[in-house]
DOSE-268132 format. One record per atom (N, C-alpha, C): x, y, z; atom name; residue number from 1. Coordinates in Angstrom, 3 decimals, padded with zeros to 6 digits, always signed. Example, Ala and Ser with C-alpha at 12.3 -4.5 7.8 and 13.67 -1.06 7.14 Angstrom:
BEGIN
xx = +013.190	yy = -005.690	zz = +007.800	a = N	k = 1;
xx = +012.300	yy = -004.500	zz = +007.800	a = CA	k = 1;
xx = +013.200	yy = -003.300	zz = +007.800	a = C	k = 1;
xx = +012.850	yy = -002.250	zz = +007.080	a = N	k = 2;
xx = +013.670	yy = -001.060	zz = +007.140	a = CA	k = 2;
xx = +012.900	yy = +000.030	zz = +007.870	a = C	k = 2;
END
This chain:
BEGIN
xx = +002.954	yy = +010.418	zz = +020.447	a = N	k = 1;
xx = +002.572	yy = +011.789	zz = +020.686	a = CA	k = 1;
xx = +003.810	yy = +012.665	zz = +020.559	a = C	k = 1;
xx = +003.766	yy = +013.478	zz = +020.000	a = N	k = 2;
xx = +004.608	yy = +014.811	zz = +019.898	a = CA	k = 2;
xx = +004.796	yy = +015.746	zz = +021.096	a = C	k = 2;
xx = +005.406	yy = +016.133	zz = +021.545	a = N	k = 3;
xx = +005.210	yy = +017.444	zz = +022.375	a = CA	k = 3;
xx = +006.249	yy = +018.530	zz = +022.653	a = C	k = 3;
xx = +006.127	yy = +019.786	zz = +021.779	a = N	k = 4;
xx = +007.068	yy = +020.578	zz = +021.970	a = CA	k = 4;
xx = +008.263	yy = +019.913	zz = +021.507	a = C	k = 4;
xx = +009.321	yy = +020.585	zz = +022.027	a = N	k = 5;
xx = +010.912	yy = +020.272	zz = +021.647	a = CA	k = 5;
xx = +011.230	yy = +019.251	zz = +022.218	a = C	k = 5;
xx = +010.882	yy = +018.482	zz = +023.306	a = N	k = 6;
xx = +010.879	yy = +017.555	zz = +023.993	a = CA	k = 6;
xx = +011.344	yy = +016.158	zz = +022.740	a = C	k = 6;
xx = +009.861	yy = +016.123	zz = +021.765	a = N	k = 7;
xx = +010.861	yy = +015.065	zz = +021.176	a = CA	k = 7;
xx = +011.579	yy = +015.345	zz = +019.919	a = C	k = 7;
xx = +011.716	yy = +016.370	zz = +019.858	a = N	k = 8;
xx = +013.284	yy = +016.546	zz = +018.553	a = CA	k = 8;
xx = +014.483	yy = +016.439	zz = +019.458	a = C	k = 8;
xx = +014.440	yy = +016.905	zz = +020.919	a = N	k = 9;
xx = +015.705	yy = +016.551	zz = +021.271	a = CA	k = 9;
xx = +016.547	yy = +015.757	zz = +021.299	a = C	k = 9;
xx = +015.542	yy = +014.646	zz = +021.389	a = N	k = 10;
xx = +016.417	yy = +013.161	zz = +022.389	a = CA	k = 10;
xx = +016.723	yy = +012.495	zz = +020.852	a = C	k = 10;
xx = +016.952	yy = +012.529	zz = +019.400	a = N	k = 11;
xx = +017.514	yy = +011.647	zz = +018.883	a = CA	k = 11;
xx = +018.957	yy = +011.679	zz = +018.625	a = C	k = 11;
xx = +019.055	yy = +010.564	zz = +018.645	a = N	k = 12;
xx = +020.130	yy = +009.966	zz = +018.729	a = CA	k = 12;
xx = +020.185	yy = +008.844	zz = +018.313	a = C	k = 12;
xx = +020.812	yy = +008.796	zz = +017.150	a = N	k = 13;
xx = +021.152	yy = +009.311	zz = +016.153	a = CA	k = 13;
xx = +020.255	yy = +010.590	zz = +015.163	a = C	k = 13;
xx = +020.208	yy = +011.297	zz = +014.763	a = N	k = 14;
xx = +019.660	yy = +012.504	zz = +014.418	a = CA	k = 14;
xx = +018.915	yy = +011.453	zz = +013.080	a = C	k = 14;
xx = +017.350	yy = +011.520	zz = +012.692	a = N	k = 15;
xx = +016.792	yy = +011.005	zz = +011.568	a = CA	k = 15;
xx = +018.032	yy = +011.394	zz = +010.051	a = C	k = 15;
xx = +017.791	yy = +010.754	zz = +009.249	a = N	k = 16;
xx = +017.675	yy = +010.716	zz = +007.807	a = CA	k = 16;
xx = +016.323	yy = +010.304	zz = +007.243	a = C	k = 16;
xx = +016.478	yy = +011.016	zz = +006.108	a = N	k = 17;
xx = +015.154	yy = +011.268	zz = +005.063	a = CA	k = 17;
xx = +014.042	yy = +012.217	zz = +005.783	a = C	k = 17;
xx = +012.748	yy = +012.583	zz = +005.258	a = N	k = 18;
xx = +011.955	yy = +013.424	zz = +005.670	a = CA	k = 18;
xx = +011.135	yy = +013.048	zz = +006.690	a = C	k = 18;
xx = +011.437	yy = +014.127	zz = +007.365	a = N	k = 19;
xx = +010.635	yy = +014.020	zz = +009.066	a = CA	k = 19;
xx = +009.276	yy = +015.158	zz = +009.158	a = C	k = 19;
xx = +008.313	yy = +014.536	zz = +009.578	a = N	k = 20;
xx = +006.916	yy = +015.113	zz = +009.223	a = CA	k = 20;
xx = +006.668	yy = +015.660	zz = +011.057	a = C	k = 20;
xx = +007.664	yy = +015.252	zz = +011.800	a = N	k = 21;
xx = +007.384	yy = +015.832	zz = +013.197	a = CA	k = 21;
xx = +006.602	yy = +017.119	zz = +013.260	a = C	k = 21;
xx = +007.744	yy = +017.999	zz = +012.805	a = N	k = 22;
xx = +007.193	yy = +019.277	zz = +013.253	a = CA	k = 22;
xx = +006.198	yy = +020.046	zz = +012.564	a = C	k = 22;
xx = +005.557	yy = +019.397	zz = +011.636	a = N	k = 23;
xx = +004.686	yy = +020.168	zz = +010.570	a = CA	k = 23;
xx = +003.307	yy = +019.146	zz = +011.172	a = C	k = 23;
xx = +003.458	yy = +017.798	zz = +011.862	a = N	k = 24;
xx = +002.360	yy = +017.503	zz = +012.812	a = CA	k = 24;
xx = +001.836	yy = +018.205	zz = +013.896	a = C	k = 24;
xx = +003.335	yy = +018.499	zz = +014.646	a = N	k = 25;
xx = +003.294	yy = +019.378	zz = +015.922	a = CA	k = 25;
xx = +002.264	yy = +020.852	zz = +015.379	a = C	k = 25;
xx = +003.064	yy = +021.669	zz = +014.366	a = N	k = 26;
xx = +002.513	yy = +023.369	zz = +014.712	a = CA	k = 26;
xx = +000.773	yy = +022.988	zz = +013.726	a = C	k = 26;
xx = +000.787	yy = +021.852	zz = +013.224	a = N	k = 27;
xx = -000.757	yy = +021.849	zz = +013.048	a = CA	k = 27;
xx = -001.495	yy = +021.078	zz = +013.696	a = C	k = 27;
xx = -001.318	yy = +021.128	zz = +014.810	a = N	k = 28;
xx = -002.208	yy = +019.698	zz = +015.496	a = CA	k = 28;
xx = -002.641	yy = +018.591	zz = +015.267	a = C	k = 28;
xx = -001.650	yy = +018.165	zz = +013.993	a = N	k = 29;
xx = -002.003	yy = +017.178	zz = +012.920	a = CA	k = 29;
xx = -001.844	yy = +015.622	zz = +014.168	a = C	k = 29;
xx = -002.483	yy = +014.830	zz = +013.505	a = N	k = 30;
xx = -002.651	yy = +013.567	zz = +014.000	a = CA	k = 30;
xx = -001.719	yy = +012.415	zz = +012.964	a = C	k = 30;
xx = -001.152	yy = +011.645	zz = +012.985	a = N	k = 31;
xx = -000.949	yy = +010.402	zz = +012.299	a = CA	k = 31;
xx = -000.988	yy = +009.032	zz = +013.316	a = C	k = 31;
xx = -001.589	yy = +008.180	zz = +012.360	a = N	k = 32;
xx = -002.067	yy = +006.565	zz = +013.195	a = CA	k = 32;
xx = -001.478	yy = +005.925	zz = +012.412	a = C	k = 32;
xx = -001.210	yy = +004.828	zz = +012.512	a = N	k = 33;
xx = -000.563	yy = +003.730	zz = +011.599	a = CA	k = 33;
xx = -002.220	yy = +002.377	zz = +011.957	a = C	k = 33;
xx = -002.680	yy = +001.823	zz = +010.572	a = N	k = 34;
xx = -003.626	yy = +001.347	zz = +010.563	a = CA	k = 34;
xx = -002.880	yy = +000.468	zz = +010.124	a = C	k = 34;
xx = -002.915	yy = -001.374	zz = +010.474	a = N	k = 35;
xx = -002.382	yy = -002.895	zz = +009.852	a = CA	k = 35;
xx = -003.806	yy = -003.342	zz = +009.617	a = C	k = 35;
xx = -003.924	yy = -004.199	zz = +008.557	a = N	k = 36;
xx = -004.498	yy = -004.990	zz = +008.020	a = CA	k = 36;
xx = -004.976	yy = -006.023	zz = +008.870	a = C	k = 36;
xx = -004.014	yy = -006.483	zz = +009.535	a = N	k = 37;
xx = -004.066	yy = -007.285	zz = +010.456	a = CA	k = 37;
xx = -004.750	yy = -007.471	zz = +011.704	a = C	k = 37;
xx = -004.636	yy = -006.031	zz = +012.334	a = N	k = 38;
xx = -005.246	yy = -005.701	zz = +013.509	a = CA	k = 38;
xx = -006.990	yy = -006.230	zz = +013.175	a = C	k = 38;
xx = -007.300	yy = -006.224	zz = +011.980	a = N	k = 39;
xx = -008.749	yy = -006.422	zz = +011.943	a = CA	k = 39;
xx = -008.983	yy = -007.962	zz = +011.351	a = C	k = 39;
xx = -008.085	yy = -009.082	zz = +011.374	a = N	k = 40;
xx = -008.108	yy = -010.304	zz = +010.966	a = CA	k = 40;
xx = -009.554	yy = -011.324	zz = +011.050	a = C	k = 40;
xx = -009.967	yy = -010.869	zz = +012.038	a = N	k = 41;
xx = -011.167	yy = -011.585	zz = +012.170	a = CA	k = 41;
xx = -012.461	yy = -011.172	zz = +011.720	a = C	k = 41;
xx = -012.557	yy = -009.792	zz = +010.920	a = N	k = 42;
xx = -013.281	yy = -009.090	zz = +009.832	a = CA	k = 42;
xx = -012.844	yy = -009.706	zz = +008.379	a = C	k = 42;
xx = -012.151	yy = -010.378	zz = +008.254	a = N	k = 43;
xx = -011.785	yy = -010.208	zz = +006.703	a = CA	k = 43;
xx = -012.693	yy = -010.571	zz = +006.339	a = C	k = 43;
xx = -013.537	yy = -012.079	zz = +005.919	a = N	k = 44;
xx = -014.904	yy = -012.062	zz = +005.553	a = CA	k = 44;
xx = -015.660	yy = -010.984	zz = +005.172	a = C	k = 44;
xx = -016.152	yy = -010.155	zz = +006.508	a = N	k = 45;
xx = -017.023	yy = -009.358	zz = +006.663	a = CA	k = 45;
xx = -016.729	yy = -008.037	zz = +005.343	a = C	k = 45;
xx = -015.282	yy = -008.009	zz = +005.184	a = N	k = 46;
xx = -014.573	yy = -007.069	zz = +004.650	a = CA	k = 46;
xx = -014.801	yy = -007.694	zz = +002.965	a = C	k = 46;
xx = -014.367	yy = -008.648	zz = +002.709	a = N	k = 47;
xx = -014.375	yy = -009.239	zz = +001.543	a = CA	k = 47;
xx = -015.590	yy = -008.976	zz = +000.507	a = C	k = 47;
xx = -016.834	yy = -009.669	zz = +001.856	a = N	k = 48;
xx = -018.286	yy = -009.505	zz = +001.336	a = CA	k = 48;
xx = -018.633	yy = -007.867	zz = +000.898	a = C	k = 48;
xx = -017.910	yy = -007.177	zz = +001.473	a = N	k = 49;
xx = -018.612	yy = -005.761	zz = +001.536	a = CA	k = 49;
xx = -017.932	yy = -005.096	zz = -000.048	a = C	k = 49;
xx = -016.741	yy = -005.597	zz = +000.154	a = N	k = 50;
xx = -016.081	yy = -004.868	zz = -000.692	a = CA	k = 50;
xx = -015.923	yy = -005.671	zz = -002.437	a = C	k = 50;
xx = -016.471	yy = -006.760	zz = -002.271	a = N	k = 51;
xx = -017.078	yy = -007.535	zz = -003.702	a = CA	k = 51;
xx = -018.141	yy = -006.736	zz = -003.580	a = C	k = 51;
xx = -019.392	yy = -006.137	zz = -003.145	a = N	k = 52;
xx = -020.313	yy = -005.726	zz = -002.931	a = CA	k = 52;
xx = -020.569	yy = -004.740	zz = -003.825	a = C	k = 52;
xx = -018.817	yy = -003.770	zz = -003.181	a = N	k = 53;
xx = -018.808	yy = -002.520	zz = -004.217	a = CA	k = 53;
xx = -018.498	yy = -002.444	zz = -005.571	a = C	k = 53;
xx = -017.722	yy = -003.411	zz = -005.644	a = N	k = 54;
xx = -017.045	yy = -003.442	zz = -007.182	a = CA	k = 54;
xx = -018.210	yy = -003.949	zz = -007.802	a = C	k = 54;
xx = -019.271	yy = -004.863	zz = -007.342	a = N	k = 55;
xx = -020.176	yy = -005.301	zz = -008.327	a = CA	k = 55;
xx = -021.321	yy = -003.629	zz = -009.065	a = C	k = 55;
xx = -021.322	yy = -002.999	zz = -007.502	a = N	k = 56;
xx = -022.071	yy = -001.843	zz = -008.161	a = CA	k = 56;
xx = -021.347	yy = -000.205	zz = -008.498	a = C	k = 56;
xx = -020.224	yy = -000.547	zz = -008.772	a = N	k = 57;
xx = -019.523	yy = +000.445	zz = -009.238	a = CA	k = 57;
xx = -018.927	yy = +001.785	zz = -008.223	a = C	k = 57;
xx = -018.901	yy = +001.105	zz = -006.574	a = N	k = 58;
xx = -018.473	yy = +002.522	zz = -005.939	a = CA	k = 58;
xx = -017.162	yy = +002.165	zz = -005.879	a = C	k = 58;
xx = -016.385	yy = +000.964	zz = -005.700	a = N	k = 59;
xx = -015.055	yy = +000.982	zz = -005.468	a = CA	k = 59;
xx = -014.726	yy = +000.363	zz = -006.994	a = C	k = 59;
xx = -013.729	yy = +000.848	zz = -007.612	a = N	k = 60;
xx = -013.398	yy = +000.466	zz = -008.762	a = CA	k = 60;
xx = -011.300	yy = +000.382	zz = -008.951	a = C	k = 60;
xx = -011.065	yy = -000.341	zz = -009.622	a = N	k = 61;
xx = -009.844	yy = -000.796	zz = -009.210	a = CA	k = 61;
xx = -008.975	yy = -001.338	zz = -010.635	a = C	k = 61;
xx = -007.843	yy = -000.779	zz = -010.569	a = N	k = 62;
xx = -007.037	yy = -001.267	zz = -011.851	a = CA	k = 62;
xx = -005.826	yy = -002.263	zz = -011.670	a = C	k = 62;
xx = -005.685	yy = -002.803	zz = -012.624	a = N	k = 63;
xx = -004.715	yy = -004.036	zz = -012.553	a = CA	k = 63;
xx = -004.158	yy = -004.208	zz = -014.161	a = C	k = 63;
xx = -002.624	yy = -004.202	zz = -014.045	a = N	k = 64;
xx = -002.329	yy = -004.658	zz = -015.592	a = CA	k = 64;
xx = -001.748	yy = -006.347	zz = -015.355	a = C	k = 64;
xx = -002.375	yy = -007.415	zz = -015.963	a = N	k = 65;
xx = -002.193	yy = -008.761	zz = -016.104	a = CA	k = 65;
xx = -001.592	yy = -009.245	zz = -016.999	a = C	k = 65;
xx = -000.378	yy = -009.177	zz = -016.516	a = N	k = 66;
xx = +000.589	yy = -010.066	zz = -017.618	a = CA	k = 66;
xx = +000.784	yy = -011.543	zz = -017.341	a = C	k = 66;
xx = +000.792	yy = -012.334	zz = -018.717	a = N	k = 67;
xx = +000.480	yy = -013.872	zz = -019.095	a = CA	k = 67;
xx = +001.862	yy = -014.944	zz = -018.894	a = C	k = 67;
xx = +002.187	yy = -015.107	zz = -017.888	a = N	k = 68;
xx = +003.362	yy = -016.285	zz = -018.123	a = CA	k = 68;
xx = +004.961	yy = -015.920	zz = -017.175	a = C	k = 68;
xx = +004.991	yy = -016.657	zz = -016.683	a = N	k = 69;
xx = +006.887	yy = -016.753	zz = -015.793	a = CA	k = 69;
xx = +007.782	yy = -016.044	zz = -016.581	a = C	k = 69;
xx = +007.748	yy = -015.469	zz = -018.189	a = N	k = 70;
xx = +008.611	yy = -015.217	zz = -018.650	a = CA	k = 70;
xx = +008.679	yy = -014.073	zz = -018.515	a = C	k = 70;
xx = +007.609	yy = -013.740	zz = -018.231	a = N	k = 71;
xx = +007.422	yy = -011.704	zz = -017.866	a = CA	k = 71;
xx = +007.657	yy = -011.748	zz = -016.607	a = C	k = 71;
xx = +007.982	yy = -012.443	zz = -015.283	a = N	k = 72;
xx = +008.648	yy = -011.773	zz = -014.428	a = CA	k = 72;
xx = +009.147	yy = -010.281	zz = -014.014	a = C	k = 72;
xx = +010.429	yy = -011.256	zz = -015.247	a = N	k = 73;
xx = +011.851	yy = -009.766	zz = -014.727	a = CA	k = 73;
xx = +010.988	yy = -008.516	zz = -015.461	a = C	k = 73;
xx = +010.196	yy = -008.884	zz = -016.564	a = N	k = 74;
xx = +010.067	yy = -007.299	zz = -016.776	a = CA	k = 74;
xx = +008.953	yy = -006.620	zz = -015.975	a = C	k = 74;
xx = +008.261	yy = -007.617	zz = -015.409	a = N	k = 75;
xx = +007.345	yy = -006.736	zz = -014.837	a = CA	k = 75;
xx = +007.873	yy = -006.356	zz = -013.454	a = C	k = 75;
xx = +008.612	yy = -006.799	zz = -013.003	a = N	k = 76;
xx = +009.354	yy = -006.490	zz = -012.139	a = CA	k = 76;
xx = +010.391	yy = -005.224	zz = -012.145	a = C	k = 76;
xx = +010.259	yy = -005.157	zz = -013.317	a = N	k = 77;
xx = +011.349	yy = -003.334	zz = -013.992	a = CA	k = 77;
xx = +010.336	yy = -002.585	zz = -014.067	a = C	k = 77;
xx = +009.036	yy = -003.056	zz = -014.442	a = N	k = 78;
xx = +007.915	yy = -002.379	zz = -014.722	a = CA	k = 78;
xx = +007.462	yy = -001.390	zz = -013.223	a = C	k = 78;
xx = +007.562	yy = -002.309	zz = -012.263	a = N	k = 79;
xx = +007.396	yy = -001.405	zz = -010.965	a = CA	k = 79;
xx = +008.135	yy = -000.529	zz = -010.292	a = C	k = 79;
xx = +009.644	yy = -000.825	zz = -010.704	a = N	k = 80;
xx = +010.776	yy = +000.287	zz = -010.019	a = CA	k = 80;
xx = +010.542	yy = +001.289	zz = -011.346	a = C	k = 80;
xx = +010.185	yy = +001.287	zz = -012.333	a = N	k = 81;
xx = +010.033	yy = +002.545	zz = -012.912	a = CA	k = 81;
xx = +008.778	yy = +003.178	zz = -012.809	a = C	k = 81;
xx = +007.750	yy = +002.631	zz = -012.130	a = N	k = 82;
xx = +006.504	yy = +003.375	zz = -012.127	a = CA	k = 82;
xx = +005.568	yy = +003.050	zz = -013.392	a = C	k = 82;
xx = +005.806	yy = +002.285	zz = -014.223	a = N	k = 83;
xx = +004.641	yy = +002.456	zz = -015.562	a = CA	k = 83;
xx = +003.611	yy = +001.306	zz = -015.412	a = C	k = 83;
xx = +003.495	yy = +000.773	zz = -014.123	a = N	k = 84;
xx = +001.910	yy = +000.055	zz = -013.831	a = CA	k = 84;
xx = +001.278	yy = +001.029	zz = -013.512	a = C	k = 84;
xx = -000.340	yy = +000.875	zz = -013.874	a = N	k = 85;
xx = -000.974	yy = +000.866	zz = -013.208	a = CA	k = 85;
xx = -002.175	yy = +000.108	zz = -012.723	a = C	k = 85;
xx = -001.996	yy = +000.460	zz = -011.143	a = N	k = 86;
xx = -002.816	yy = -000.703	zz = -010.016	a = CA	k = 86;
xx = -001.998	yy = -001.907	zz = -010.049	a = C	k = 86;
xx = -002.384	yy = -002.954	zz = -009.541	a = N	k = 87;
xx = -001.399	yy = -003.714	zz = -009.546	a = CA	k = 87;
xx = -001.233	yy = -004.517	zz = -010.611	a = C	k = 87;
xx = +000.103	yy = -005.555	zz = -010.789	a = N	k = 88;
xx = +000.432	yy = -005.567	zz = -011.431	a = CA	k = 88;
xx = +001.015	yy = -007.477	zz = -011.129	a = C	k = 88;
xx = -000.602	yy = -008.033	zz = -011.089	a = N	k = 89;
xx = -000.201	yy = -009.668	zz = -011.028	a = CA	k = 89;
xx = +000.320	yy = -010.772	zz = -012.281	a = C	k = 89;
xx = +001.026	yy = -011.478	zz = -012.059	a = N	k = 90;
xx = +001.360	yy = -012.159	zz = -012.842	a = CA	k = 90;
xx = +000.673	yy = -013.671	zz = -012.924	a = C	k = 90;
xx = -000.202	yy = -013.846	zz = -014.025	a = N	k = 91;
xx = -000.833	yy = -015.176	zz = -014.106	a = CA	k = 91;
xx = -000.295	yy = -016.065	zz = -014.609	a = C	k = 91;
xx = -000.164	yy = -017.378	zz = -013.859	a = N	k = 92;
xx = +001.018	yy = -018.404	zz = -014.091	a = CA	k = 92;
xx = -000.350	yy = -019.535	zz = -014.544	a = C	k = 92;
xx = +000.196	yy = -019.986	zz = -015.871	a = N	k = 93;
xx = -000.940	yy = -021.105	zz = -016.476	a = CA	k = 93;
xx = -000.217	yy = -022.403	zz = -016.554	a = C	k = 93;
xx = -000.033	yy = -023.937	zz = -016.049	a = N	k = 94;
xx = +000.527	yy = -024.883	zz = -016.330	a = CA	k = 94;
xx = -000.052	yy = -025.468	zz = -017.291	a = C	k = 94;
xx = +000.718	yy = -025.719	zz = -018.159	a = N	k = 95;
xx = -000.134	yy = -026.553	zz = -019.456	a = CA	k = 95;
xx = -000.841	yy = -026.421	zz = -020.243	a = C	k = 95;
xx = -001.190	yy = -024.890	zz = -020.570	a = N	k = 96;
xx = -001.645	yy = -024.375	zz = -021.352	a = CA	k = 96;
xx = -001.432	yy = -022.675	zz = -021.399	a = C	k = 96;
xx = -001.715	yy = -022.677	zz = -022.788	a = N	k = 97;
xx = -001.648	yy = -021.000	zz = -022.934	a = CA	k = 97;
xx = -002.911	yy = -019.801	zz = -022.871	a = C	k = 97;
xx = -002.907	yy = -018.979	zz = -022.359	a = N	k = 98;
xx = -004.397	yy = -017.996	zz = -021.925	a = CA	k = 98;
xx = -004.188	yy = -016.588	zz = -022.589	a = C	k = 98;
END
């Protein structure tokens, strides 16, 4: 919770990078932090629902799939520069080529 000047005072050490405090504070804005985790014993429930959607087109989702260990490093450059899009798995085939 925020309140007033109360908590910009007390840091110590003073933040670096951008601080969203006070633009929560003068709008009565809310932020929550939601984990994945906290709901572990839904995943199922979550899984089923959400194959559910992709089968009928409300959640839809991109992925670029690159073929083999040798694309690693580049797909790995591929993400600090931004030119995936969605994610960006790498399919590892033993013993054959796909």
């Amino acid at each position: 919770m925020i309140c007033g000047t109360g908590a910009l005072s007390t840091r110590d050490p003073w933040p670096q990078g951008p601080r969203v405090e006070r633009h929560l504070l003068v709008r009565r804005a809310r932020m929550e932090g939601l984990l994945v985790f906290d709901y572990a014993e839904r995943r199922e429930e979550a899984a089923a629902r959400l194959a559910a959607w992709v089968r009928t087109g409300r959640l839809a989702y991109r992925e670029d799939i690159l073929h083999g260990m040798e694309r690693a490093p580049g797909a790995i450059a591929r993400l600090y520069r931004g030119e995936n899009s969605g994610k960006l798995p790498i399919r590892l085939v033993h013993g054959a080529t796909r």
